[in-house]
N, C-alpha and C positions, 0 to 999 in steps of 0.2 A: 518689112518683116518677111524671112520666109517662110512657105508655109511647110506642110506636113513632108513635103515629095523629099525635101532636103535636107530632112533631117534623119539621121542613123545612128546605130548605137555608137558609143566610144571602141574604137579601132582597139586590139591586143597590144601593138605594138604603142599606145596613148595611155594602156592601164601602171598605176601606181603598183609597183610588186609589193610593195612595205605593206598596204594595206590588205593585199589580196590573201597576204602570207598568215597577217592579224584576224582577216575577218576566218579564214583556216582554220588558224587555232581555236577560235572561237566558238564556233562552230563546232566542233569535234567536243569544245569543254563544259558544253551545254547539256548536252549528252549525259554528261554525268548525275546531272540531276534530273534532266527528264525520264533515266529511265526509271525512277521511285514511282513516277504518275502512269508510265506503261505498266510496272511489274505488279502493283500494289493499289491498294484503293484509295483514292482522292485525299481521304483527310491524312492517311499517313506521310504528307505531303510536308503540313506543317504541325503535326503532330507524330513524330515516328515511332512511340509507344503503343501507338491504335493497331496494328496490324503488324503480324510476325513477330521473329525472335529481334531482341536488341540488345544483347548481352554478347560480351565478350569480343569475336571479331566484327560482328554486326552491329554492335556499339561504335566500332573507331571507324569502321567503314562510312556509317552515317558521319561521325562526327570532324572526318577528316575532311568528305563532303561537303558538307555543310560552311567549314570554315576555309577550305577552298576554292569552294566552286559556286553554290547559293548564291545566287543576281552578279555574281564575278563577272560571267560570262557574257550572259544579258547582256551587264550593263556595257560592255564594249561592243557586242553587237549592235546596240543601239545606236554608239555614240560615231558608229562604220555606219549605220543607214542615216543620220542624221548629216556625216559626212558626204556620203554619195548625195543625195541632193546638191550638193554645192557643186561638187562633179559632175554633174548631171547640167548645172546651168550655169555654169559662169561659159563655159568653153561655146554653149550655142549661144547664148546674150551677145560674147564679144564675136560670133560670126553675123549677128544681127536676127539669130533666129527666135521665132516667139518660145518661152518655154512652158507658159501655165496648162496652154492644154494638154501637153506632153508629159507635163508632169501628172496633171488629173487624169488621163489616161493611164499611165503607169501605175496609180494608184489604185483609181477602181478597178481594175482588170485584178492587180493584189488582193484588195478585200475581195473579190470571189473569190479565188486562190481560197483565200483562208479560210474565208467562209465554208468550203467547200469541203476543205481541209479537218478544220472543225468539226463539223455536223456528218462527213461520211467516215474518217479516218483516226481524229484521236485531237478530246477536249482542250487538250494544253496549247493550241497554237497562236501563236505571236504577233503573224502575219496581220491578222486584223485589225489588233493592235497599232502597227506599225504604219498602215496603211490609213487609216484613223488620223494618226498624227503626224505623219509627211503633210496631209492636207493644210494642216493647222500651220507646223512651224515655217510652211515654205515660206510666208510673208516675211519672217523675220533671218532671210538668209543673206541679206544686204547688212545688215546690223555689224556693228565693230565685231573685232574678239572679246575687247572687253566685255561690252552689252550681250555679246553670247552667253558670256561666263557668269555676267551678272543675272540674267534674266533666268537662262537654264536653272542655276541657283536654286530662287526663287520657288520657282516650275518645283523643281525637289522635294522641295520644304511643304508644298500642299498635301503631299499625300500621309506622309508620318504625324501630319498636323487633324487631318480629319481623322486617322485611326484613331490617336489621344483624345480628342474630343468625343469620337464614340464610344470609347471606353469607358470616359470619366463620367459622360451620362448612363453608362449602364450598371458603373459602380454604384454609381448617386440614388439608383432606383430599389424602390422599397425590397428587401430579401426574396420574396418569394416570385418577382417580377425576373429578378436581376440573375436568379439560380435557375429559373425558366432557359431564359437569354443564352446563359456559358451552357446549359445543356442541351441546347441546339447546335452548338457549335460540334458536339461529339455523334456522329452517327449511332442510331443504336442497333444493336447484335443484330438485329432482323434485317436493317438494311445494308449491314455489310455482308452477310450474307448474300442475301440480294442480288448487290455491288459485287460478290465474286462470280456467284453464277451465271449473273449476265453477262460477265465479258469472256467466263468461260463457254457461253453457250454459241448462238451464232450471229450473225451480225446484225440483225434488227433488233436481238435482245440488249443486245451493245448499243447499237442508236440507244435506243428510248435512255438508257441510263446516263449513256451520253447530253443527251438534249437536256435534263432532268439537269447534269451539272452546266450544261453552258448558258441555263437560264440564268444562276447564280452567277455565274462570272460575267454576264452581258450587263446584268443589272444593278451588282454590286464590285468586282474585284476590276474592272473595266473604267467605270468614268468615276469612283473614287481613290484608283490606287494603281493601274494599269498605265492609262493616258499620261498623268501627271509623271510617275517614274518616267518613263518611256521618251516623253515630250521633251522632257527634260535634259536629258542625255542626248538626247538626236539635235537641242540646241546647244551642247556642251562639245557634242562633235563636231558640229559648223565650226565651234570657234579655235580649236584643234586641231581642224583640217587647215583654216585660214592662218594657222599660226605655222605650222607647219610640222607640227607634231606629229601628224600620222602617216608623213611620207619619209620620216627618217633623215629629215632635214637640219633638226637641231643638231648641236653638238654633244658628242661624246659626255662632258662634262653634266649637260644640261636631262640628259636622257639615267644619268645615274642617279640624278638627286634626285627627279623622280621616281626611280626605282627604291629608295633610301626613303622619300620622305612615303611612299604609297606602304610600305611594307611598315615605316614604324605608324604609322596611322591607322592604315585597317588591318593587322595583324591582333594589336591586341584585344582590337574590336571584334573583329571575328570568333576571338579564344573566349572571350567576354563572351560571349554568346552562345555559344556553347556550353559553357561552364554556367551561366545563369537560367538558360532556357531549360537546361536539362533538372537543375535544383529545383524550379518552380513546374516541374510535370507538364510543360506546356500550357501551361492554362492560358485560356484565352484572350482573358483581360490583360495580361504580362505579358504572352510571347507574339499575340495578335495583334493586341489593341492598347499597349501598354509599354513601358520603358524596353521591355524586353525584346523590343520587333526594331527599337532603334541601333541597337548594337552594331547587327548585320546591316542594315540599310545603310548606314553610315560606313561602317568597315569597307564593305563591300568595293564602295568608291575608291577606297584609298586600295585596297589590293587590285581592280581592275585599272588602276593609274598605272600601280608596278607592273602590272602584268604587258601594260603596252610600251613600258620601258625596257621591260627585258628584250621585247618583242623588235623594237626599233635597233635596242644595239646589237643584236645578232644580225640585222640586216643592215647595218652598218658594215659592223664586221665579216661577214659572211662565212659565222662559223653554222657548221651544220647543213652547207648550203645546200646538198640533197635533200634533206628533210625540209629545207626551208620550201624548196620547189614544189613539194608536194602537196605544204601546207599550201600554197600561193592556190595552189590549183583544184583544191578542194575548196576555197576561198571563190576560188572563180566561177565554180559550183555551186556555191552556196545555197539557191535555191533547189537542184534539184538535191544535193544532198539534204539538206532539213527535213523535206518532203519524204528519202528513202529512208531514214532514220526511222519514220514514221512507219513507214510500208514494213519495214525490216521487223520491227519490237512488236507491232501489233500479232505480225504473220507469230511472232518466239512468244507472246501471251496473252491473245484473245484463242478464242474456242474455233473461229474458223480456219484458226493455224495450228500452234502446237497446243494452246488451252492452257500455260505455264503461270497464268495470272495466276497473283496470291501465292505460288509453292515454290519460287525463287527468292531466297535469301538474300541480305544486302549484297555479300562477300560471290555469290554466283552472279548476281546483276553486273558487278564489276567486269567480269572474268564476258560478258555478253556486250560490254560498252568497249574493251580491248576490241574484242573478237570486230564491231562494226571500224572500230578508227582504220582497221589493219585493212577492211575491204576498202573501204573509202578514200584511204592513203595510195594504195596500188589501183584503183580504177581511176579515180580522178584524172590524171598525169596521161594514163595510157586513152581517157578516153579523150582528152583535150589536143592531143598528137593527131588524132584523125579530124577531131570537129572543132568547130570556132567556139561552139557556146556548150553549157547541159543541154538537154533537151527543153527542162523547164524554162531555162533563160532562153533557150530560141524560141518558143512558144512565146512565151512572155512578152519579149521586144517584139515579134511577127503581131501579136495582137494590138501592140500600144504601137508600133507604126502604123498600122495599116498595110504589112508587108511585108512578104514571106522573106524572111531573113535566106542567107546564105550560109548553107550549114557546112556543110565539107570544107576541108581546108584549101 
């Protein structure tokens, strides 16, 4: 085997454009929904009658959202790091090089990233996540496609499964138990409050509300609902990548009917979801914990299916191919864009920047999620023309080699 000296990142002229162009778009459509968690307080998340106006254009803004872009994005993201693993080691296997510590390096140096991410910058992040379950599914990246598809499945099916089970125990539970329960789940007036003026105030007042919410998602939205989606997908892309789906490899014919069959699958699911979440007020036990939260989870899959079929036949085709470029290269970015995304919405609505938390409208957030694609579409290109990697990714690969990458072109 060799050891560490000889092994280096994948070369530009070695990378898949189909994906870089996918993991882009992705990237950019996540966006959409993370900035509700920058602009607005946590529960408005999955509750968007909690905070601000929701009438009229801020109604469809959520709602187009919502059945657009909600785990859309995600879940292709995931199913592109689930793929890069495969990327990452079949290519040094067949030159005989070892890859598990390369790979667990790559990781843990991630969970800081995220952690770091997290705990200094802004709760919502993925990374750790991510990093979490690369550990896990690397064992099973030898597995068929089939057994991907099978297993990933599987993986799926645990977490919409413990949601329904905690539900129907909470249903189950005597009235004054169970009315306890769903009004925990609503923040009250004095902590939204709180939750504004800490993020409008300055950054430690941020920490502490921060920490406050990443205790809840380390202990509960993390290893019953987090990992499992995530896991899942990351083993759903192995077997995608192996198949050859995410290089634009299929055919023309094969890349439509997933377009066809992802859009009549999760399109209604989505509308479904909308149209039912909204009837039932959000309540907890239905849109959380209840038939209400399967719409979307389900949907989601089938429009993030179309979505990498669209994706594929345009770089088939090679219509759009300036935009395509750009996408490819913000893709190539991926991490340090994630990370500026983060820098950028904090600086537009915490207190140690413009203080906008809570007084931005759905229909202005939009008009702020343009405003980043438009920066991130023109610097990416122009910055990847002088240098080989972002910053974050030469960082990143100089840490998990042991060796200061080669930046300049």
């Amino acid at each position: 085997m060799s050891d560490i000296s000889q092994a280096a990142p994948i070369a530009a002229d070695q990378r898949i454009q189909s994906i870089d162009t996918l993991r882009g778009f992705a990237l950019l459509g996540i966006l959409v929904m993370n900035i509700q968690s920058f602009a607005m307080i946590e529960a408005a998340y999955f509750d968007p009658s909690r905070h601000m106006d929701l009438d009229g254009v801020n109604w469809w803004v959520w709602a187009v959202s919502h059945a657009l872009a909600d785990s859309k994005f995600m879940s292709i993201f995931s199913m592109l790091f689930g793929a890069g693993i495969i990327v990452l080691t079949e290519r040094r296997e067949a030159a005989g090089q070892a890859v598990w510590g390369l790979h667990l390096r790559r990781n843990l140096w991630l969970l800081a990233f995220g952690l770091m991410h997290a705990c200094l910058i802004w709760y919502g992040d993925i990374l750790v996540t991510y990093a979490l379950c690369a550990l896990l599914v690397f064992w099973f990246r030898n597995f068929s496609v089939c057994w991907l598809l099978v297993l990933g499945g599987l993986v799926l099916c645990v977490a919409p499964l413990l949601g329904l089970l905690a539900g129907a125990d909470i249903a189950s539970a005597p009235a004054p138990i169970r009315d306890e329960i769903v009004r925990g789940f609503a923040p009250s007036k004095a902590h939204v409050v709180y939750e504004i003026a800490a993020y409008r105030s300055n950054w430690v007042d941020a920490l502490r509300v921060r920490l406050m919410t990443l205790q809840g998602m380390y202990t509960e939205a993390l290893p019953f609902y987090l990992v499992w989606r995530a896991g899942g997908l990351m083993l759903i892309g192995m077997a995608l990548f192996k198949a050859g789906v995410l290089s634009a490899s299929r055919s023309a014919a094969f890349y439509n009917r997933l377009i066809l069959g992802g859009f009549i699958i999760g399109l209604p699911l989505v509308v479904l979801s909308v149209v039912q979440n909204a009837a039932a007020e959000w309540h907890p036990l239905f849109s959380l914990l209840g038939v209400g939260s399967l719409y979307n989870y389900v949907g989601s899959l089938g429009m993030a299916a179309a979505y990498i079929g669209v994706v594929m036949r345009l770089a088939q085709s090679g219509v759009w191919g300036a935009m395509q470029r750009r996408l490819a290269a913000v893709g190539r970015m991926a991490f340090t864009n994630y990370i500026a995304q983060s820098l950028i919405c904090t600086f537009v609505f915490y207190g140690f920047g413009l203080g906008l938390f809570g007084s931005v409208e759905r229909w202005g957030q939009v008009l702020i999620v343009l405003g980043v694609w438009a920066l991130q579409l023109i610097i990416s290109p122009l910055w990847l023309a002088r240098y080989r990697f972002g910053p974050l990714e030469w960082l990143w690969r100089s840490l998990t080699y042991f060796k200061r990458q080669p930046m300049r072109r």
